[in-house]
MARPAVEX-641098 format. One record per residue (C-alpha): x, y, z; residue in three letters. Coordinates in steps of 0.02 Angstrom, whole numbers, padded with zeros to 5 digits, always signed. Layout:
BEGIN
XYZALA ...
END
This chain:
BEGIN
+06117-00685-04619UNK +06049-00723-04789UNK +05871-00645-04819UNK +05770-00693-04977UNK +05614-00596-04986UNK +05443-00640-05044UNK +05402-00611-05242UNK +05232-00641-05176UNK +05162-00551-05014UNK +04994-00596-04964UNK +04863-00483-04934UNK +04860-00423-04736UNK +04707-00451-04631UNK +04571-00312-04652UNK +04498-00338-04504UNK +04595-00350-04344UNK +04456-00364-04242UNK +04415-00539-04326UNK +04616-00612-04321UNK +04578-00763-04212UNK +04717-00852-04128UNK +04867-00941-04247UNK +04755-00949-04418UNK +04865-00810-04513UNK +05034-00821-04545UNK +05161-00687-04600UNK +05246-00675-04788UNK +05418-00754-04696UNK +05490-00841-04572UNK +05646-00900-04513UNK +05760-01073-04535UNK +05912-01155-04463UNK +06003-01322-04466UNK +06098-01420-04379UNK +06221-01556-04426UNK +06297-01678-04251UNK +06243-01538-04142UNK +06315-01380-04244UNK +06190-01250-04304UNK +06241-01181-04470UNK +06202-00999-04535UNK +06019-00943-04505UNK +05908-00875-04664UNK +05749-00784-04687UNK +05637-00846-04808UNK +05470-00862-04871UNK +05349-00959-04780UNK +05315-01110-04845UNK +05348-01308-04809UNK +05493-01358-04749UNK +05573-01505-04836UNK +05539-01668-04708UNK +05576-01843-04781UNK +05442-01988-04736UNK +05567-02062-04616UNK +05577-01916-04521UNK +05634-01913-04334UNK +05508-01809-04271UNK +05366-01884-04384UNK +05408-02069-04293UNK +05451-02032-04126UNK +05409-01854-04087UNK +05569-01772-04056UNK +05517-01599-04063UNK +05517-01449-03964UNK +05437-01295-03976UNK +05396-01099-03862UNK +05264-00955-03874UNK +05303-00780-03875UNK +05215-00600-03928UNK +05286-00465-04016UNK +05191-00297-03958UNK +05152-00129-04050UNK +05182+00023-03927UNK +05050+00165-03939UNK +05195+00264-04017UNK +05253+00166-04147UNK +05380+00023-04043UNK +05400-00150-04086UNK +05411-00240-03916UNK +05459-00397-03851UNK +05415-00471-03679UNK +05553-00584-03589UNK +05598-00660-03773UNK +05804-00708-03705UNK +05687-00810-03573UNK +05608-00916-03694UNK +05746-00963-03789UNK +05843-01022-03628UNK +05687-01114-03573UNK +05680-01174-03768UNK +05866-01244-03713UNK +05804-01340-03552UNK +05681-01430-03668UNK +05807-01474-03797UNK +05903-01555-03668UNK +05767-01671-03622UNK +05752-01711-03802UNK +05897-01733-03860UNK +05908-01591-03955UNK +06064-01454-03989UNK +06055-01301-03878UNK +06031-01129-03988UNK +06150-00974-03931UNK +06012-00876-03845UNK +06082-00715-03887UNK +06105-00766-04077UNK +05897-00830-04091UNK +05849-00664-03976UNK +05927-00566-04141UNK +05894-00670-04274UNK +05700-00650-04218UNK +05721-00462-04194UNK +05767-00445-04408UNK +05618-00555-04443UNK +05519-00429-04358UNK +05600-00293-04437UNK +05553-00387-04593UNK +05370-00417-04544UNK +05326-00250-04467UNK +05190-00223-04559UNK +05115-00377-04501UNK +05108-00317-04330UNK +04923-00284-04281UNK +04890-00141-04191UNK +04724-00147-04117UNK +04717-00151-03917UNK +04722-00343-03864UNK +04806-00406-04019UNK +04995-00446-04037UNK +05107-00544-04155UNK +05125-00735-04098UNK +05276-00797-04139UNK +05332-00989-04134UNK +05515-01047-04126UNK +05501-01236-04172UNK +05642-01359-04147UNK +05646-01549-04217UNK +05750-01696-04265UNK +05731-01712-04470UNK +05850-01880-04487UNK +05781-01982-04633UNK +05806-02160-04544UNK +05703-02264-04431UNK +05747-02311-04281UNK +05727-02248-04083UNK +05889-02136-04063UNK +05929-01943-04059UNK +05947-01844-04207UNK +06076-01794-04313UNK +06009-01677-04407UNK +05896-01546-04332UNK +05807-01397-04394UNK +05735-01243-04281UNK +05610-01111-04384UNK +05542-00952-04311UNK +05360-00924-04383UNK +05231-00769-04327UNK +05039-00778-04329UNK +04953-00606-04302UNK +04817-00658-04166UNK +04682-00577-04066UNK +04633-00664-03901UNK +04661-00866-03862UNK +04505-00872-03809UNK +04345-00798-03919UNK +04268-00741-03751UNK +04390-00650-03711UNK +04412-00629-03521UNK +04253-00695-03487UNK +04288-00833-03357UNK +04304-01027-03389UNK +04218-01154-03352UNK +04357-01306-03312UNK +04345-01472-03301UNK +04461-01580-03164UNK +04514-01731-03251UNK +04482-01879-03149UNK +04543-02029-03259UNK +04704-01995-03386UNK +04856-01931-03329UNK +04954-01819-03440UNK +05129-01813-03349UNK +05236-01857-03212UNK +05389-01804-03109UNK +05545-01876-03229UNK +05446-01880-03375UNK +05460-01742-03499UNK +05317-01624-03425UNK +05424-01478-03390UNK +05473-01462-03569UNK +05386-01394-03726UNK +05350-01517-03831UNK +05220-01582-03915UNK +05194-01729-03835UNK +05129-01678-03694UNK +04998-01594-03783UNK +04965-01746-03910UNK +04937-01813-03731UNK +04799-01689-03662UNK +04677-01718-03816UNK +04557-01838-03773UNK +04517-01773-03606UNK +04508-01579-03695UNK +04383-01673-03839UNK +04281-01767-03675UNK +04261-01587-03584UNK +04210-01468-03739UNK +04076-01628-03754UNK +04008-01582-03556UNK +04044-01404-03594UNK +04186-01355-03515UNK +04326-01242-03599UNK +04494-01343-03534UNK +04557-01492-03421UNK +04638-01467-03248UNK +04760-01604-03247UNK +04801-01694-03071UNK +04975-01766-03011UNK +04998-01936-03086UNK +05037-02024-02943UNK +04919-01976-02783UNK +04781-01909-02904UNK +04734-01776-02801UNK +04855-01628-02803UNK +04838-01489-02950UNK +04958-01490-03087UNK +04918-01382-03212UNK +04788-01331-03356UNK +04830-01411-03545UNK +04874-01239-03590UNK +04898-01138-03423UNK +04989-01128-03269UNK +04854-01112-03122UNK +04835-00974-02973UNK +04716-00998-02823UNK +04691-00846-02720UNK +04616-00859-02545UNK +04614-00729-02429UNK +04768-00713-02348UNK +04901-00805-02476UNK +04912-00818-02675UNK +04945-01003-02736UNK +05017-01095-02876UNK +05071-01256-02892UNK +05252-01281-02857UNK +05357-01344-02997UNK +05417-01526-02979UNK +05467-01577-03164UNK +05304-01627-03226UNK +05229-01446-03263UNK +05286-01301-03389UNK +05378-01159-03306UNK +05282-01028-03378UNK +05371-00838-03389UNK +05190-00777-03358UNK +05168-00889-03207UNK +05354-00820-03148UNK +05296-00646-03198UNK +05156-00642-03097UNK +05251-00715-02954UNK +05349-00543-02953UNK +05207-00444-02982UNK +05128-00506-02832UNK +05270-00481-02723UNK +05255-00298-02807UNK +05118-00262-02736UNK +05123-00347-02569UNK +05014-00512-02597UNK +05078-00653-02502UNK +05129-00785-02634UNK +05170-00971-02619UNK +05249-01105-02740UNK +05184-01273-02638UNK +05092-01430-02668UNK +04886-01392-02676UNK +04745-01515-02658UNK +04579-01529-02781UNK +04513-01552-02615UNK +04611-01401-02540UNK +04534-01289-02687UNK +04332-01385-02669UNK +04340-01326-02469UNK +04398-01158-02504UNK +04269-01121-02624UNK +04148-01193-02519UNK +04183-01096-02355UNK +04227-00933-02454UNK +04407-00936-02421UNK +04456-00952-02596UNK +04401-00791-02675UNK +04483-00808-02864UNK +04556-00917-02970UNK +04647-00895-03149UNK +04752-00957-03267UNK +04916-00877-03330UNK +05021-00917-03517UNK +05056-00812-03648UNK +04936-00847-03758UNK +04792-00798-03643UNK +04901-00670-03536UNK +04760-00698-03373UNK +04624-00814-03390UNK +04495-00814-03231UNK +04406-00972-03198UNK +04231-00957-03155UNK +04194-01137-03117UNK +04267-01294-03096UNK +04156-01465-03103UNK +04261-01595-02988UNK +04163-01777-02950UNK +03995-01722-03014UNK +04016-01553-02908UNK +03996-01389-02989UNK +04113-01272-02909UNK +04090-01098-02912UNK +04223-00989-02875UNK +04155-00823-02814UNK +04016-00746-02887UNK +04055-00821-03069UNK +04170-00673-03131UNK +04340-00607-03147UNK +04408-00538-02985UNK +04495-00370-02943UNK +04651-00461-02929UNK +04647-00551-03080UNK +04587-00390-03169UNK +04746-00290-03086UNK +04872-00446-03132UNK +04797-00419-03302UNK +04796-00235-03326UNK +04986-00235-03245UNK +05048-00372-03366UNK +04966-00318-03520UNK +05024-00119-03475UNK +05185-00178-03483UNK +05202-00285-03626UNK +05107-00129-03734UNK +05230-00009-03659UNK +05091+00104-03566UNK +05144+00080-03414UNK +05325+00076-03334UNK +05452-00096-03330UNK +05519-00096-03145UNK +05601-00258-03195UNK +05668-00265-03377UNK +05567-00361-03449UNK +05525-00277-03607UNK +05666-00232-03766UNK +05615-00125-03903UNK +05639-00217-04077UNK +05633-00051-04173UNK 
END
């Protein structure tokens, strides 16, 4: 792998207390490209802009795919990695629906583990922060006209990042979406790519507006069974049985959501993977039966949701804040990724 180093670092964040989420980026990143589906040899370079004609592919018609991941730093000194091999194969299932070439898993797993290497320094250590890291995958054809690329390029960029969300763990408020849709079974919500995000915008802008932190999207079809939040797969828990929505093609399969679906099973909750009701959810919270509710992606790790506002009802869920279960899928996860606690499953691979 060629590697052409900086001549100009920048200066490192001060403060890591004050990193925000995706503002910072690190001194290089890495690039590929493809040519009628072959990738050629991989380089680490300087960050900077990537060369993208006017007539780009992805700039017309949005072929483009993309996954989130966190590089760790242990207590003593370890670069970690959480379940990276997994999003890299689930970077391949959205390719597919794209049109885009597949990447050898293995090959992107190691070509991320020298950036690293690279960017060490960049790692924040502070408790709660990580290294984000972006693969990015796109058509780059300089022609018009609808059809699958040619020519491709994939880039692996890193952001060091504190929380998603400035509150930190401090529940949501969320608002249930009752008029766009953002995807639907055989349409491309079970990939990663930006689409489906372009697609969640208004209704996010409409909701910060009422003052609510994120949309709760609804099936497309029946409008009444959950999907999934813009940037979060969902968890209900009542009393006797953990929920999520089951995956049908039209929501991400997040690692955290399948993370926490072994964690659970860990430690003896009753979990399900089946089709759930706004109106399910509104009656449990009512009667008391639903007890918690949070959101799970890597960016946020375990978001609890304090409220939800569904046709002009404010919906409470408990007494406003996190739950003990949400707080113990939260310690659990997080113990792992940092390496403080033990990895019954694998999960975790040391960079350095």
């Amino acid at each position: 792998m060629q590697i052409i180093r900086t001549q100009n670092p920048k200066a490192k964040p001060a403060d890591e207390s004050r990193l925000g989420f995706g503002r910072i980026f690190t001194d290089h990143m890495f690039v590929m490209e493809s040519d009628n589906g072959v990738w050629g040899e991989g380089k680490i370079v300087p960050y900077g802009p990537l060369p993208i004609d006017p007539a780009s592919t992805v700039l017309h018609y949005g072929q483009e795919v993309f996954e989130g991941l966190k590089a760790y730093k242990a207590a003593d000194g370890r670069t970690l990695l959480f379940r990276a091999r997994d999003n890299f194969a689930r970077m391949n299932d959205s390719a597919d629906r794209l049109c885009l070439p597949r990447i050898d898993v293995d090959a992107a797993y190691e070509a991320l583990c020298e950036l690293l290497r690279i960017e060490e320094a960049w790692i924040p250590r502070k408790k709660g922060t990580s290294l984000y890291i972006r693969p990015n995958m796109f058509g780059n054809d300089a022609r018009l006209g609808v059809d699958s690329a040619e020519h491709c390029m994939f880039n692996i960029i890193c952001s060091p990042s504190g929380a998603y969300y400035a509150h930190g763990l401090a529940p949501v408020k969320i608002y249930v979406e009752p008029k766009y849709v953002r995807a639907v079974r055989g349409g491309m919500g079970f990939a990663k790519t930006g689409g489906n995000y372009a697609a969640s915008l208004l209704a996010g802008v409409e909701a910060h507006k009422t003052g609510y932190d994120q949309v709760l999207w609804l099936d497309g079809v029946e409008r009444k069974y959950i999907e999934e939040v813009g940037a979060m797969n969902m968890f209900f828990l009542f009393k006797d049985e953990l929920v999520t929505p089951v995956l049908q093609g039209s929501i991400l399969p997040g690692i955290t959501r399948r993370s926490i679906l072994q964690l659970a099973e860990d430690m003896g909750i009753k979990a399900s993977e089946r089709r759930i009701s706004m109106e399910e959810v509104a009656e449990g919270i009512r009667s008391g039966e639903l007890i918690e509710a949070f959101g799970s992606g890597t960016a946020a790790v375990i978001s609890p949701v304090g409220e939800f506002y569904w046709n002009g009802e404010h919906l409470q869920v408990g007494d406003g804040n996190i739950g003990p279960v949400s707080q113990k899928f939260y310690d659990t996860l997080t113990g792992i990724q940092y390496g403080e606690i033990e990895d019954p499953h694998g999960w975790v691979t040391v960079v350095r």
